[in-house]
Backbone as a ProteinNet text record, in pm:
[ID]
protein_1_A
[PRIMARY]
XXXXXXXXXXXXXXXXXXXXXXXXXXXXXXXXXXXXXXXXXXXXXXXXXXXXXXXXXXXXXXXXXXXXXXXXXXXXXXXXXXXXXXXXXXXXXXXXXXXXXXXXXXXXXXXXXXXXXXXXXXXXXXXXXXXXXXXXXXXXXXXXXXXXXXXXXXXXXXXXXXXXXXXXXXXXXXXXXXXXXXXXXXXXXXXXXXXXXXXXXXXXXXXXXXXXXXXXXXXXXXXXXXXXXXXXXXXXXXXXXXXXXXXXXXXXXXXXXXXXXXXXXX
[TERTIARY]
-13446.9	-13384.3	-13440.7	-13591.8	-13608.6	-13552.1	-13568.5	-13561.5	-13389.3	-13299.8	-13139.6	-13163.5	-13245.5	-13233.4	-13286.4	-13424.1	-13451	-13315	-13301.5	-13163.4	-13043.1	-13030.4	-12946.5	-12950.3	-13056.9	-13124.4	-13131.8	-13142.7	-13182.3	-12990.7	-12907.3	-12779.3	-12736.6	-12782.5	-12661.8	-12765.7	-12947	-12974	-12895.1	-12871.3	-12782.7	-12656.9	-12593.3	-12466.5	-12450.7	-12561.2	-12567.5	-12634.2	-12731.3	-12869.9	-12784.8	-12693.5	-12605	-12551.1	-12463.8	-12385.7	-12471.1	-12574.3	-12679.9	-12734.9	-12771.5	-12831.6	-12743.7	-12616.9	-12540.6	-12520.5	-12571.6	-12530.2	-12692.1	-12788.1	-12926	-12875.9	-12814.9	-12811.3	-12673.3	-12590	-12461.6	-12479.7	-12441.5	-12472.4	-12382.7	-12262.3	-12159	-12222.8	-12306.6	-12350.4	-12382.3	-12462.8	-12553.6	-12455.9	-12323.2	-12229.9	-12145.6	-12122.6	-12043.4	-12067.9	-12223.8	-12291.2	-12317.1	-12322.2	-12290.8	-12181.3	-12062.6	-11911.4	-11911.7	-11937.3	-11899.6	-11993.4	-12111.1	-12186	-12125.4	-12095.4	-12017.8	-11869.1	-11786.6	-11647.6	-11705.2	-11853.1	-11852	-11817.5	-11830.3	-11814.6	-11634.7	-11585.8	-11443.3	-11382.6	-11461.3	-11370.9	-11482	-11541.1	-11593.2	-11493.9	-11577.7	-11488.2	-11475.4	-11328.7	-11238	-11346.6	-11343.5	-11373.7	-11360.3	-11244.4	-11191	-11106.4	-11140.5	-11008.3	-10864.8	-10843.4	-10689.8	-10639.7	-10632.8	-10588.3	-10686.3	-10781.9	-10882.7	-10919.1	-10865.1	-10924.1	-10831.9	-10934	-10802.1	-10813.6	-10899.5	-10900.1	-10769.3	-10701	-10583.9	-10443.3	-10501	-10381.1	-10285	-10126.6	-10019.7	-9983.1	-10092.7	-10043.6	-10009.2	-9892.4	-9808.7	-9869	-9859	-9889.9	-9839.7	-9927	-9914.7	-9998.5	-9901.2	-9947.5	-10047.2	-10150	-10262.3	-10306	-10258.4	-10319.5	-10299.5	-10353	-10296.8	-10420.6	-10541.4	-10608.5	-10571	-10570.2	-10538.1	-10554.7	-10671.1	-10710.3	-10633.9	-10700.2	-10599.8	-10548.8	-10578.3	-10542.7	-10685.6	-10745.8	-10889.5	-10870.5	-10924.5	-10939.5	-11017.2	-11072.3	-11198.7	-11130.3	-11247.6	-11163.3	-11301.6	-11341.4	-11457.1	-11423.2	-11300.3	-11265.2	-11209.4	-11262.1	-11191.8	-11159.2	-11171.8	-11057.9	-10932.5	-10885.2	-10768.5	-10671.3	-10703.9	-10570.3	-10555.4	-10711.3	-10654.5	-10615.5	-10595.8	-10643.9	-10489.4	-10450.9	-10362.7	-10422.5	-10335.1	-10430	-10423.5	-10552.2	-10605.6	-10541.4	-10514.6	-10517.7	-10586.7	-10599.9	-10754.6	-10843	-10757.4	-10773	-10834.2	-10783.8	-10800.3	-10977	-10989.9	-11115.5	-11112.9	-11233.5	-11206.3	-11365.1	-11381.3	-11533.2	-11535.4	-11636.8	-11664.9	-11759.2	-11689	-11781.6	-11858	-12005.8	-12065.8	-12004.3	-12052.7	-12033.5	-12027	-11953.2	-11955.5	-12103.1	-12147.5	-12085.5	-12209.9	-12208.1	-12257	-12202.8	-12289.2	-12250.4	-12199.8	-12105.2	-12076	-12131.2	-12146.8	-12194.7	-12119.4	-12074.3	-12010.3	-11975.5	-11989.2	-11923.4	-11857.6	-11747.7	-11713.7	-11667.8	-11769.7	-11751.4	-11681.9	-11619.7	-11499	-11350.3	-11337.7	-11239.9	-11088.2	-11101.1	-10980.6	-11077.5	-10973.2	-11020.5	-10917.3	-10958.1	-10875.7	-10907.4	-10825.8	-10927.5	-10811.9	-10915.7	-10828.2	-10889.8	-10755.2	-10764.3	-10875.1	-10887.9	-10967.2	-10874.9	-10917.1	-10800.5	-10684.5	-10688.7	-10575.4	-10504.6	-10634.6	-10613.8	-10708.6	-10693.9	-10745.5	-10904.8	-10861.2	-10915.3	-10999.2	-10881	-10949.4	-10860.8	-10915.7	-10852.8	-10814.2	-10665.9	-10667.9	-10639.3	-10610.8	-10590.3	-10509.5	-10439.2	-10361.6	-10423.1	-10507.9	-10563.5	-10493.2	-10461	-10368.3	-10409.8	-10406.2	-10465.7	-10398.8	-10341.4	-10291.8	-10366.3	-10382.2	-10525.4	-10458.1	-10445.4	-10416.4	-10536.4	-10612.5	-10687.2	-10701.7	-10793.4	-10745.7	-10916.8	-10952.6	-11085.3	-11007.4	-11171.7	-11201.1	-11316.8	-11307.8	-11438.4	-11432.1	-11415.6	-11437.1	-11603.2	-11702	-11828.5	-11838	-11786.8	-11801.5	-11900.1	-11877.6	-11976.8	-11930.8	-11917.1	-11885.5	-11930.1	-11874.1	-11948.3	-11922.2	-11990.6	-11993.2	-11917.5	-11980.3	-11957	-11865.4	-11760.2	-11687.5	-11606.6	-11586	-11594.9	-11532.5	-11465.1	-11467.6	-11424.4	-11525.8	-11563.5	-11541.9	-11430.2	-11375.8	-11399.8	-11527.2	-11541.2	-11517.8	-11406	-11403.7	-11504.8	-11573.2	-11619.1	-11594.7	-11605.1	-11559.4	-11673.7	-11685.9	-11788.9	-11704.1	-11775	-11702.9	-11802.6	-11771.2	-11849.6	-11774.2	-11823.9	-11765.7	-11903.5	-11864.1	-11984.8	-12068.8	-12024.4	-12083.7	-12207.1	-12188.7	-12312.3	-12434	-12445.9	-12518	-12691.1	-12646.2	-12765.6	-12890.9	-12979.1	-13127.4	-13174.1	-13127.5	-13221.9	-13122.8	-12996.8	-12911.7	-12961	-12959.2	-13010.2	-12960.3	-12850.5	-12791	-12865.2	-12830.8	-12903.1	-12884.2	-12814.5	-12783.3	-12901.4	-12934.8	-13016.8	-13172.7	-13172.2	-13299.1	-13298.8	-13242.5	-13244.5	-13124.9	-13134	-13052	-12958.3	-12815.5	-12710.7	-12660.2	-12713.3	-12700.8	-12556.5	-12507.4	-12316.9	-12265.4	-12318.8	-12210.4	-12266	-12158	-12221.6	-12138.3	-12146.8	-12038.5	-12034.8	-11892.1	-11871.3	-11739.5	-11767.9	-11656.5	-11561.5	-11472.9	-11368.6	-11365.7	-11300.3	-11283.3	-11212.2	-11260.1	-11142	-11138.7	-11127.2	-11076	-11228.4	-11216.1	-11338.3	-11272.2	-11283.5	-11233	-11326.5	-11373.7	-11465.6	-11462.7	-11475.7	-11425.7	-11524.7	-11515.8	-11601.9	-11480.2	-11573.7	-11382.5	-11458	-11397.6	-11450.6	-11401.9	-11517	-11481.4	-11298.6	-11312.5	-11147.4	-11096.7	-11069	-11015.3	-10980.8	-10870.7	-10788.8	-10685.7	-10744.5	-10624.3	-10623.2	-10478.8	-10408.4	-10390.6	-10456.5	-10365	-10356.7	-10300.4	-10216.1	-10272.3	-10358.4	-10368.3	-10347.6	-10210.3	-10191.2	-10153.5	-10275.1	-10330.7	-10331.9	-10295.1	-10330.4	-10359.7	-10449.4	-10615.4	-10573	-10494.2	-10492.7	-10577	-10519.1	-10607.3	-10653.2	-10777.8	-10793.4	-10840.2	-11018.2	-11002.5	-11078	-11025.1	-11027.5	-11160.5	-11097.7	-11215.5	-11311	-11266.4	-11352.6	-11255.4	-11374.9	-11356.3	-11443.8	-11371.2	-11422.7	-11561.5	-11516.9	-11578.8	-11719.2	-11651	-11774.1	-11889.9	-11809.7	-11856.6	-11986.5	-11957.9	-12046.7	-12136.9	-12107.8	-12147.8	-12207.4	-12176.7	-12210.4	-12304.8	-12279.4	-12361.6	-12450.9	-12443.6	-12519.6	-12491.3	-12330.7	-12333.4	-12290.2	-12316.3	-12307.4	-12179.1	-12100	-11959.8	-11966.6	-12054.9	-12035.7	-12037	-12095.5	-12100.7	-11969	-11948.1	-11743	-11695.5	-11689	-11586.4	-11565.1	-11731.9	-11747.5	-11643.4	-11706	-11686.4	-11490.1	-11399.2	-11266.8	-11208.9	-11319	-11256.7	-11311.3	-11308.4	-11401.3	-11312.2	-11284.9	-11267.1	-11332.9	-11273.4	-11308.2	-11292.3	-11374.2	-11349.3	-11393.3	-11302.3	-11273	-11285.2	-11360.9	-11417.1	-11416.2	-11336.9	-11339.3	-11424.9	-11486.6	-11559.2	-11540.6	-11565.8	-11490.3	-11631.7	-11684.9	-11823.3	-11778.6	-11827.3	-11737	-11824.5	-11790.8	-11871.4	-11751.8	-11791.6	-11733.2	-11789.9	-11710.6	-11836.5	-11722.1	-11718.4	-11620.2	-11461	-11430.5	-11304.9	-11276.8	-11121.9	-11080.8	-11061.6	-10999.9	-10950.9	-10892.6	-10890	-10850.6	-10768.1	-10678.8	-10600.3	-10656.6	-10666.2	-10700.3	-10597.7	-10565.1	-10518.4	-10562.3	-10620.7	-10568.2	-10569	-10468	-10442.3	-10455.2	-10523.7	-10494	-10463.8	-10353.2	-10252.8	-10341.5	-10386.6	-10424.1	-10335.5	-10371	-10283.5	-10343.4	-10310.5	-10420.7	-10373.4	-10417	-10310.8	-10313.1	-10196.6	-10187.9	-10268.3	-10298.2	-10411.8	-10286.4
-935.5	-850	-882.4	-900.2	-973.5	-1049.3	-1148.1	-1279.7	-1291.1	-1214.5	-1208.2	-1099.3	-1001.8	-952.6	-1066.1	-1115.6	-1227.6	-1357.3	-1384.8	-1447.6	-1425.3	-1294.8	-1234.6	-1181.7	-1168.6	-1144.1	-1288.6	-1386.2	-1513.4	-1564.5	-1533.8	-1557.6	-1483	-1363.2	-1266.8	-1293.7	-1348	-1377.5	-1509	-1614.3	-1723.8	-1715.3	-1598.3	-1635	-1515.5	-1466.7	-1335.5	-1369.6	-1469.6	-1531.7	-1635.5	-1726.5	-1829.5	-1687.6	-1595.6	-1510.7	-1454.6	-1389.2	-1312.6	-1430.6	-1511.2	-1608	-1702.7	-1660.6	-1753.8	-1676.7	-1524.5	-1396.2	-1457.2	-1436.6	-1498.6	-1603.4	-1695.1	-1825.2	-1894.4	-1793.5	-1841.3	-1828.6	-1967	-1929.4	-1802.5	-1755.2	-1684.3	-1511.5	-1515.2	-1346.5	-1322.4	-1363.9	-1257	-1210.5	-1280.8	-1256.1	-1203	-1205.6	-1058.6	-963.1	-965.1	-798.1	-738.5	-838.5	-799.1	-738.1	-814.1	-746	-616.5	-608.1	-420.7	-344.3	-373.6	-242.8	-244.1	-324.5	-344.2	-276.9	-262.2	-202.1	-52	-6.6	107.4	224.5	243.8	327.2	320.4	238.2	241.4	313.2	242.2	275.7	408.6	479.8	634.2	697.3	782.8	861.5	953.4	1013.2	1158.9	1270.8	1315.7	1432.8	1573.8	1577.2	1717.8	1643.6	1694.2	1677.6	1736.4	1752.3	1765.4	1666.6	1668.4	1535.5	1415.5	1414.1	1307.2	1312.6	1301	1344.5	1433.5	1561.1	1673.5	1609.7	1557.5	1558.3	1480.3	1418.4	1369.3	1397.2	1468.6	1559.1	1595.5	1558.6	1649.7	1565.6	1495	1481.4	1371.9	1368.2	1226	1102.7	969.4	865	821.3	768.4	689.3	571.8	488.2	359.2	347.4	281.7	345.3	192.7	37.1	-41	-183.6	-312.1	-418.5	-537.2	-597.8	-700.5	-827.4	-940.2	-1072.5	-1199.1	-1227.7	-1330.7	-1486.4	-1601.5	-1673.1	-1765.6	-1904.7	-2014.6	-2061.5	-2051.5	-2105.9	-2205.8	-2320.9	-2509.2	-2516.8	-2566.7	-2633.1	-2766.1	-2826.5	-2958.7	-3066.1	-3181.5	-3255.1	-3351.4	-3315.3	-3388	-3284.1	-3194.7	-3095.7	-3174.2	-3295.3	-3335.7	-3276	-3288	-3302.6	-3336.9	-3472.9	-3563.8	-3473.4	-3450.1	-3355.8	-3237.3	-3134.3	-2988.8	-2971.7	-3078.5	-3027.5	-2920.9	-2893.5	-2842	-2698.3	-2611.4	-2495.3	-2382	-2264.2	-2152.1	-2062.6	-1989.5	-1915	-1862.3	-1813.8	-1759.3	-1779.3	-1955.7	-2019.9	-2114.7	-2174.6	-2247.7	-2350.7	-2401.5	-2553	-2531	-2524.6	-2516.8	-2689.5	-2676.8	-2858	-2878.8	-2982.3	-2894.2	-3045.9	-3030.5	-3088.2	-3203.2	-3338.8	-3433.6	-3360.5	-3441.7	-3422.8	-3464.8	-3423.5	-3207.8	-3141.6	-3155	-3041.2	-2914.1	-2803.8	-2681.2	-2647.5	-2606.8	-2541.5	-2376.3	-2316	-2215.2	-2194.5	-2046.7	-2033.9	-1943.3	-1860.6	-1748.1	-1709.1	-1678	-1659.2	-1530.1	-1517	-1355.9	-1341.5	-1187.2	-1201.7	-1261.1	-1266	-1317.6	-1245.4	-1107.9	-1067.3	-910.8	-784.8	-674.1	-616	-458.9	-358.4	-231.7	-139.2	-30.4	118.4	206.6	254	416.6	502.5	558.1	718.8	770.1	906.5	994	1086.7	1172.7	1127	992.5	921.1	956.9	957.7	1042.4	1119.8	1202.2	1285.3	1328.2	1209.7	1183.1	1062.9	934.2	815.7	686.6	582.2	473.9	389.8	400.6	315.7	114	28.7	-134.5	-149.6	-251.6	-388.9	-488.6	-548.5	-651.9	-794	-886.9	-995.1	-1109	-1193.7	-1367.6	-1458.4	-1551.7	-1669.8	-1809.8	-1847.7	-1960	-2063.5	-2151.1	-2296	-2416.8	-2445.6	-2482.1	-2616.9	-2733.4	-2836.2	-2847.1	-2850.2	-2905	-3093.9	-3123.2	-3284.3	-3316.7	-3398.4	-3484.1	-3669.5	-3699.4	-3884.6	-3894	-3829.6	-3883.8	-4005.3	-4010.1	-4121.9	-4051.2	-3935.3	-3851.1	-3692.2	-3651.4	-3526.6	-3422.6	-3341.7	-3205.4	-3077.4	-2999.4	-2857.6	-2722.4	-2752.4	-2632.7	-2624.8	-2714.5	-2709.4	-2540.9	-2487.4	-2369.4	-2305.3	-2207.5	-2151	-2028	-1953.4	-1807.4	-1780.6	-1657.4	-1563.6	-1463.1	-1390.3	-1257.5	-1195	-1129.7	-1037	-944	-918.4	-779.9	-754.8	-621.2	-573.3	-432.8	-472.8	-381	-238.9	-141.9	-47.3	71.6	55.1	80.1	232.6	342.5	452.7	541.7	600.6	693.3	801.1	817.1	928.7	875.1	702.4	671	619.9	669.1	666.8	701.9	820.9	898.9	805.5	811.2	699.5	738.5	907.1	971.8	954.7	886.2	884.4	718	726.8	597	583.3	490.3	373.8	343	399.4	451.1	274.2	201.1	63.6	1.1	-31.2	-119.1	-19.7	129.5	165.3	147.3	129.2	130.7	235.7	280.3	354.5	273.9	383.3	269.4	229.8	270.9	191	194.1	289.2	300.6	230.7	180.7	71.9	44.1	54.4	-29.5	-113.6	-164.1	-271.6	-302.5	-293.8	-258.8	-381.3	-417.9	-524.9	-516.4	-597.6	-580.1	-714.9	-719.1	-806.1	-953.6	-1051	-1153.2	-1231.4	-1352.7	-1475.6	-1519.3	-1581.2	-1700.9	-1750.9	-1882	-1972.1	-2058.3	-2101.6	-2242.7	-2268.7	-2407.5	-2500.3	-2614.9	-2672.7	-2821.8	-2896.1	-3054.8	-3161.9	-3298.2	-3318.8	-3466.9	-3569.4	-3676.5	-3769.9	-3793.7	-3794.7	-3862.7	-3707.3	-3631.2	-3514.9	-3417.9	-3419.4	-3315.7	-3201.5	-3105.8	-2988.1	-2875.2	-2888.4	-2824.7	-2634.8	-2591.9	-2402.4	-2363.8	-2229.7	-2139.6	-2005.6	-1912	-1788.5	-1660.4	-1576	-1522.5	-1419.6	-1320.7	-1180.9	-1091.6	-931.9	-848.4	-720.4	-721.9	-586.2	-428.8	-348.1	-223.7	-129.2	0.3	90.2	177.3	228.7	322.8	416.4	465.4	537.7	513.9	410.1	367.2	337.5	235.4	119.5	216.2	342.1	442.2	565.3	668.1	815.7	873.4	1034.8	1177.7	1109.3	1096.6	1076.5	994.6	837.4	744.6	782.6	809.7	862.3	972.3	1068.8	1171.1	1089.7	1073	1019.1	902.7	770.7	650.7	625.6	708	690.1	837.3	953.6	1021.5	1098.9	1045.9	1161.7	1320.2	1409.4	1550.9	1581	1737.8	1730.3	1720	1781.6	1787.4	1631.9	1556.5	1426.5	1299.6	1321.4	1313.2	1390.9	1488.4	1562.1	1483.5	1452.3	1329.7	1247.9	1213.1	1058.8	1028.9	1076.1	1086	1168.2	1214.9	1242	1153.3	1046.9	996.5	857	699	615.8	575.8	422.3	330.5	171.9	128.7	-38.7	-140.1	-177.3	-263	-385.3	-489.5	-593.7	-654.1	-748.9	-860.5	-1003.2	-965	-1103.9	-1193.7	-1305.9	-1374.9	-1484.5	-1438.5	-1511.1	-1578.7	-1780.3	-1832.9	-1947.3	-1978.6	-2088.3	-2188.9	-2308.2	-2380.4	-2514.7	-2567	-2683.9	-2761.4	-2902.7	-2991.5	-2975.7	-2928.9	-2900.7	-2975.6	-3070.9	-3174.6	-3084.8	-2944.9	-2915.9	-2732	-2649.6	-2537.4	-2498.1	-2406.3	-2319.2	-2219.7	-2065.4	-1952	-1848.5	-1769.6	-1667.2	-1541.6	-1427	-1329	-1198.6	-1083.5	-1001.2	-835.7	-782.3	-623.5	-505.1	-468.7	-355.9	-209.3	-145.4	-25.2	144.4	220.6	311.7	444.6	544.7	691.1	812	919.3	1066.2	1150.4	1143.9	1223.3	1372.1	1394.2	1548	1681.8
11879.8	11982.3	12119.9	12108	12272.4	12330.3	12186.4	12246.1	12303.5	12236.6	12258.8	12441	12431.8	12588.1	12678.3	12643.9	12753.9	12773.4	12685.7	12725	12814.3	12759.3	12824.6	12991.6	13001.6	13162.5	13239.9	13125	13236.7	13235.6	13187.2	13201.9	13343	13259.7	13407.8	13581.8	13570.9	13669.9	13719.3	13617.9	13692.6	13709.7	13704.4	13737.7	13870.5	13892.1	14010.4	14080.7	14084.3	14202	14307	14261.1	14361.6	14468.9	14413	14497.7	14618.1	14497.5	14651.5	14737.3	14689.3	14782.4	14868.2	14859.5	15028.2	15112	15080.9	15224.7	15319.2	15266.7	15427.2	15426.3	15399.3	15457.8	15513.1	15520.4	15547.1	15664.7	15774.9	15890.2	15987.2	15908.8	15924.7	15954.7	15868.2	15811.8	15861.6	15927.2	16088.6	16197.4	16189.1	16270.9	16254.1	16096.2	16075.7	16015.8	16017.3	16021.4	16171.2	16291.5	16411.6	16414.4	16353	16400.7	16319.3	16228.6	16158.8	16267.1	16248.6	16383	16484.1	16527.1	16680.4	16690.9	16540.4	16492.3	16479.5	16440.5	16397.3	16498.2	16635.3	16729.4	16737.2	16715.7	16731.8	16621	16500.4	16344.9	16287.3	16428.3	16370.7	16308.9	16218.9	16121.5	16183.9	16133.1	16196	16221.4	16344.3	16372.1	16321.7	16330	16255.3	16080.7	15971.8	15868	15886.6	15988.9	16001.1	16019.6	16202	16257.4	16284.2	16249.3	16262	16428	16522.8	16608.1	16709.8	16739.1	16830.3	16924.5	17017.9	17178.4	17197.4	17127.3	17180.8	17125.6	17011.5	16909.9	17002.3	16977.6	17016.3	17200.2	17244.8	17362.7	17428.4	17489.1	17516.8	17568.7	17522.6	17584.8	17677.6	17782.6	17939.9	17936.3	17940.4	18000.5	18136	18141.1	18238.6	18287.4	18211.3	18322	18221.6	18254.9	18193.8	18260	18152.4	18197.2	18113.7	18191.4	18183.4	18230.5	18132.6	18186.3	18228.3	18270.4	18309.7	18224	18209.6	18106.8	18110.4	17972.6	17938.9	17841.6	17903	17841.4	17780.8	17660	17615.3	17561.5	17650.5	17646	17676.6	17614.9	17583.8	17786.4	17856.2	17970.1	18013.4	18099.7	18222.1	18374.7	18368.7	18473.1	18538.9	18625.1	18665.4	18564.5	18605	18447.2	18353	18295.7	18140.2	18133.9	18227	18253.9	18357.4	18409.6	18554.1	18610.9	18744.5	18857.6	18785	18802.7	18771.3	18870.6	18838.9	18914.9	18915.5	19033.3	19065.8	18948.2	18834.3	18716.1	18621.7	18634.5	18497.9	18488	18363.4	18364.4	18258.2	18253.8	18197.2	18103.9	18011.3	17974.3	17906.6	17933.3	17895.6	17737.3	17669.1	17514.6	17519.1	17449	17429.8	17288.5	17275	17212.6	17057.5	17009.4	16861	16785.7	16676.5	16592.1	16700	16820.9	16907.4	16907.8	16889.9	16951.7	17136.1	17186	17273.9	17290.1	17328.2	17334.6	17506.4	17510	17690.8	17655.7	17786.1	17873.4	17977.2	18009.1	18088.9	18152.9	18261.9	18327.2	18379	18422.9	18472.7	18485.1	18312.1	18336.2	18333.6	18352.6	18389.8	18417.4	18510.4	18520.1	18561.9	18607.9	18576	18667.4	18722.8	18787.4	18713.8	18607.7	18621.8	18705.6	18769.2	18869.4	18782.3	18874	18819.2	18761.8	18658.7	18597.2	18555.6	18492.7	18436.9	18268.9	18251.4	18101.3	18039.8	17923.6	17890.7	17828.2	17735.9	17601.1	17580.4	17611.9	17537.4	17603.8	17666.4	17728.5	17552.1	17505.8	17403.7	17439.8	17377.9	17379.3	17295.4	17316.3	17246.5	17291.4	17226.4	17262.7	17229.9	17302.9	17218.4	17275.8	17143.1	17162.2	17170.9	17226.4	17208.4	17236.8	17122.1	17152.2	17000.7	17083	16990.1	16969.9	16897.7	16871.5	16774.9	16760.7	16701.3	16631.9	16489.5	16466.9	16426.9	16497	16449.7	16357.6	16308	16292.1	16280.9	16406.7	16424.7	16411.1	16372.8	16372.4	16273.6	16219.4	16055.1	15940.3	15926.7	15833.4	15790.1	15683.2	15630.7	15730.9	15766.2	15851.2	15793.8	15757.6	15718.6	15789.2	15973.6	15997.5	16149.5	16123.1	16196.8	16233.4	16383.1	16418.6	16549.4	16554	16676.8	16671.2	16799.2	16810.7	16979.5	16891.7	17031.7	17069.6	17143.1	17154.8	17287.4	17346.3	17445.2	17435.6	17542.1	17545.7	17689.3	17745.9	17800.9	17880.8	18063	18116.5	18188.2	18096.5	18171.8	18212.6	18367.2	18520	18562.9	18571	18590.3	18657.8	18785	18846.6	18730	18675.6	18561.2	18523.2	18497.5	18485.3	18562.2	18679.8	18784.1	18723.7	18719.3	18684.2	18610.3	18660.3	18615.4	18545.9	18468.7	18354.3	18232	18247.6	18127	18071.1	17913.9	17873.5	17783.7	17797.9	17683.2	17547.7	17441	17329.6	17243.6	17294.4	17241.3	17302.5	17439.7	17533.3	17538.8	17526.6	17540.6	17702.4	17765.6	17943.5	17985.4	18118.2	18140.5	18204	18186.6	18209.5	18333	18469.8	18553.9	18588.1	18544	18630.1	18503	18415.5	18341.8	18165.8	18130.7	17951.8	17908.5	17837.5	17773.5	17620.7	17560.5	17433.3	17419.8	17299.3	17243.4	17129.5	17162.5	17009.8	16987.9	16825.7	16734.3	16816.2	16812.7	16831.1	16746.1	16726.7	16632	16597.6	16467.1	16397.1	16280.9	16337.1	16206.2	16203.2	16061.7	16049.4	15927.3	15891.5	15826.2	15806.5	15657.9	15678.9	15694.7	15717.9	15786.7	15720.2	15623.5	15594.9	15726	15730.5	15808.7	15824.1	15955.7	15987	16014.2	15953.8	15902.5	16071.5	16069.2	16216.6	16145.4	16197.5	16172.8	16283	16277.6	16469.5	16393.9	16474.2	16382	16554.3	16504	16635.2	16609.4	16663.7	16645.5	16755.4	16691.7	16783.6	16737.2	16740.6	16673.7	16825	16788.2	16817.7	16814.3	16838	16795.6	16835.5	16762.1	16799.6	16811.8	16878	16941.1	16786	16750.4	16669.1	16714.9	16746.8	16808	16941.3	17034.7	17144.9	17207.1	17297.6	17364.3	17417.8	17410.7	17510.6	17525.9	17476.9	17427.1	17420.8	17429.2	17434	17323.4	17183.5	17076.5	17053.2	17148.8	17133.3	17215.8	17350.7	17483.6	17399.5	17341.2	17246	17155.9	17041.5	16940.6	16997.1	17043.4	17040.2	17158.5	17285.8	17400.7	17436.2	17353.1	17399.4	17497.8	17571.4	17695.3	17615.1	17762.6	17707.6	17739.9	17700	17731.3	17875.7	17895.2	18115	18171	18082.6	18164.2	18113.4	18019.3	17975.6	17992.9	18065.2	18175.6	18319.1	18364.6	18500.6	18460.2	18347.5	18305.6	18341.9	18305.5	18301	18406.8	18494.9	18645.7	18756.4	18702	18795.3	18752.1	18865.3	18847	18719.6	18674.7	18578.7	18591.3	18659.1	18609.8	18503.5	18462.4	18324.3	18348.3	18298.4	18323.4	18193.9	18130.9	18050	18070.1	17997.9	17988.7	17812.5	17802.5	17753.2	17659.3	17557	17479.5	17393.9	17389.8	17276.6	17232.5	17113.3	17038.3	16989.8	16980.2	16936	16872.8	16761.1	16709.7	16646.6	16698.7	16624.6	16665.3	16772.3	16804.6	16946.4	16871.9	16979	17122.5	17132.8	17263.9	17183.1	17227.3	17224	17401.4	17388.2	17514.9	17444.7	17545.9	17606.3	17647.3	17627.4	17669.8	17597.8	17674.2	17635	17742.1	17666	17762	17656.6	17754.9	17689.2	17780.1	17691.2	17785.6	17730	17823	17824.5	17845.4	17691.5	17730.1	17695.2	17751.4	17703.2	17674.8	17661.8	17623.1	17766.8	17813.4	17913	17896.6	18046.2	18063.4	18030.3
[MASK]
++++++++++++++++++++++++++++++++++++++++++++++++++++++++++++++++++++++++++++++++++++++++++++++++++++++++++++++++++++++++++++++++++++++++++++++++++++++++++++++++++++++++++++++++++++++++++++++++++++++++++++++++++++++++++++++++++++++++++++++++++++++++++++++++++++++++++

């Protein structure tokens, strides 16, 4: 009878030890245990069991504003020739040699003002991507971790947060007029045997749940009090997209994206 349990333990450890052991080492996992914490203030659970959340229960939507960035290149030649001429908007990130990592940011790349007393409750998004993308591999050698990573995040600057005794429960610093919170964008990666090219198209967009910014998160996620999300939504808002991206093994990617902002009327 042991000897049939010790057996039996060294079976079910080999066929359960491969599984646990590619989550620490997948170079993927650290990044998408970033993305659920980073989803959790959005995808908070319902407030009330009725309607999941009252502060906006029952009351009509208004379109409140629209950021858009310009035409973003990654391209191993941001020339002229390759790129044609740029507008004020647009950018050219230059990617390092093959199987180099790229790593880039780009600030400011679209914004927004929205006015004081615009809405009630909660600034909701449609966030939307259009990004065409090509992985390579001409090195003359198998590659693993061919890749590319799209993260908007987004600074939002409102007088409420002035105050030098309020402190950003994320940074441990106070927030200085401003914090900044992100949503989901694109990651695809792939190994590419030598030679190996494949062109995809992704053009996703990220709905509102319970918004880029709210009564709720505003509470729960940052700590303000009701008096200071009362400021907070009588008071201007500027919206600032910025634009964090990785890339590894990819002939050339285009850029776009845009998110239309909308909220529950007061």
């Amino acid at each position: 009878m042991n000897l049939r349990l010790t057996c039996l333990a060294a079976i079910i450890a080999a066929i359960a030890t491969p599984a646990f052991a590619k989550a620490p080492t997948n170079p993927d996992w650290a990044q998408a245990r970033k993305d659920m914490q980073a989803a959790r203030i959005e995808a908070a659970p319902p407030i009330t069991a009725t309607v999941g959340d009252a502060d906006s229960f029952n009351r009509h939507v208004k379109f409140i504003g629209l950021i858009s960035t310009g035409f973003i290149y990654v391209l191993p030649d941001c020339s002229v020739d390759s790129t044609g001429p740029l507008g004020p908007e647009d950018h050219c990130v230059l990617t390092n040699a093959a199987p180099g990592i790229t790593n880039f940011t780009i600030n400011d790349a679209g914004r927004m003002l929205i006015p004081a007393k615009t809405a009630n409750s909660l600034f909701c998004h449609n966030q939307t991507s259009i990004v065409t993308y090509a992985f390579g591999n001409d090195t003359g050698a198998y590659q693993p971790n061919a890749r590319i990573v799209l993260t908007p995040n987004y600074v939002i600057q409102n007088a409420a947060l002035n105050d030098p005794s309020m402190i950003d429960p994320n940074t441990g610093l106070p927030f200085n007029g401003q914090f900044t919170t992100s949503l989901a964008g694109i990651r695809h990666a792939r190994s590419l045997q030598a030679g190996e090219h494949q062109t995809e198209r992704d053009n996703t967009t990220r709905a509102c749940i319970a918004g880029l910014v709210s009564k709720q998160n505003l509470r729960d996620g940052y700590g303000l009090t009701d008096a200071q999300i009362k400021t907070f939504f009588n008071s201007d808002t500027i919206i600032t997209m910025n634009l964090v991206g990785q890339t590894q093994l990819v002939d050339f990617a285009t850029v776009n994206y845009g998110t239309r902002f909308y909220g529950d009327e007061r």
